[in-house]
Steps between C-alpha positions, in 0.01 A plus 500: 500500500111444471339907499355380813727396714580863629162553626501158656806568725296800635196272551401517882200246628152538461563620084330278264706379184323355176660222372596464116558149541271378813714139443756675676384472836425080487765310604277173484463458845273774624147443553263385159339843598783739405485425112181524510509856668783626313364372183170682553659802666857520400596750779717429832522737851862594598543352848752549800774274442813392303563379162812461284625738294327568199197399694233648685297337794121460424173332601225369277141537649233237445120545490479401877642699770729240593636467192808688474829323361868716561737438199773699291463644159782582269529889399479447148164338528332823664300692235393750724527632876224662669509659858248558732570844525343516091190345622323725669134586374382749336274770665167355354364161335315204577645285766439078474524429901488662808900471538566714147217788608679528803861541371362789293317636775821504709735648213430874562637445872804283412579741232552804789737254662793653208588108502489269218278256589240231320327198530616154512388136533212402327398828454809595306543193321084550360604875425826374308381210333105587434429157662195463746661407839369679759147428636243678715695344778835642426751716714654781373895455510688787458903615515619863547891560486647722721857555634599542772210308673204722590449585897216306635283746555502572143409147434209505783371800282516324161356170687225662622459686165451124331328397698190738509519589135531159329212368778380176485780406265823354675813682457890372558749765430868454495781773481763414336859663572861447347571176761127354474174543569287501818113460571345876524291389796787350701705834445194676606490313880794670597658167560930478589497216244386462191488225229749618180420274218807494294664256230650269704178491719313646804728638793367705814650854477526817672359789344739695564765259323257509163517883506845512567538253200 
C-alpha cells in the first residue's frame, strides 16, 4: 500500500493533491489543455464525486476560467495532499492582487469563528501551487467546516462580516458539514430549503434534516 493512500481516503473536496506522475490523470481523450496544465502545474483539486477504489475524484484547472476538466487519479500517484484549512496567510506580507490582500485581511475574523476554515478556488490553488492565477478581477472563494450546520443568523453575521471587510473584492463562502456543503449566503436567507451539494450531486434539503445528519 502506497504511504499515501491513507491520507487520500480522508481527502474531502476542495484539497489540492500534487501529482508525482501528472501522466496519471490523461486518459487520451481529455482536452489538449490538460497535459499541458498538469505538465506545467502537476497539481489536481479534490472534487464532489465518485471514483473507484484506489481512486480519488479530481479536476484539472486550465489557464481560462472555463477550463476545468473532472478526472480520477490513482492514490499511489499523490505525492502530497494539501487542505485549505493549511492555507491560510500569514499575519503580514506582500499581497499580488486584490483577492489575496483581502483573504488576509479577513483571517483575524474567521479565526474567532473556532472553525477550521481556508481558502479555495483559485485562490487556494495560487497559495498551494505558487502559480499566478488570480487577477485584479478575482473573487475570493472560501470554505469553513462546521457540523452541525450553523443557524442562519450566524451565517447573516459572517455574510455581512465578508462582505464589508474584504470590500470591493467578491467573496463566495461555503460551509461544509459531514453530508455536504451549502452556500453561506443561502443559509444566511433563512430559507426552508437549501441546496446540499453532495457526491452524488445537488439535492434541495431541509436544514433541519442536515443538522439532524
Amino acid at each position: 500500500m502506497s504511504p499515501v493512500e491513507p491520507a487520500m481516503r480522508g481527502a474531502r473536496a476542495h484539497d489540492l493533491v500534487r501529482l508525482a506522475d501528472p501522466a496519471a490523470v490523461l486518459t487520451g481523450t481529455e482536452p489538449a489543455w490538460v497535459a499541458e496544465s498538469v505538465t506545467g502545474t502537476p497539481w489536481a483539486v479534490v472534487r464532489r464525486g465518485t471514483a473507484p477504489r484506489g481512486h480519488v475524484a479530481v479536476g484539472v484547472r486550465g489557464p481560462a476560467r472555463h477550463q476545468r476538466h473532472a478526472t480520477q487519479v490513482p492514490a499511489a500517484a499523490v505525492s502530497r495532499v494539501v487542505r485549505p484549512e493549511q492555507l491560510r496567510p500569514h499575519d503580514t506580507g506582500t499581497d499580488r492582487t486584490p483577492t489575496l490582500a483581502a483573504l488576509r485581511a479577513l483571517r483575524p475574523a474567521l479565526d474567532r469563528l473556532g472553525h477550521d476554515w481556508g481558502p479555495v478556488g483559485g485562490t487556494g490553488f495560487e497559495l498551494a501551487t505558487g502559480r499566478p492565477v488570480t487577477t485584479a478581477a478575482s473573487d475570493l472563494d472560501l470554505v469553513v467546516r462546521c457540523d452541525p450546520l450553523p443557524a442562519a443568523g450566524w451565517a447573516a453575521t459572517l455574510l455581512d462580516t465578508l462582505r464589508a471587510v474584504a470590500a470591493p473584492v467578491r467573496v463566495d463562502c461555503l460551509i461544509e458539514t459531514a453530508v455536504g456543503a451549502v452556500a453561506l449566503a443561502e443559509l444566511a436567507t433563512g430559507a426552508d430549503r437549501l441546496v446540499l451539494r453532495t457526491a452524488g450531486g445537488a439535492c434541495l434539503v431541509d436544514p433541519a434534516r442536515i443538522r439532524a445528519a
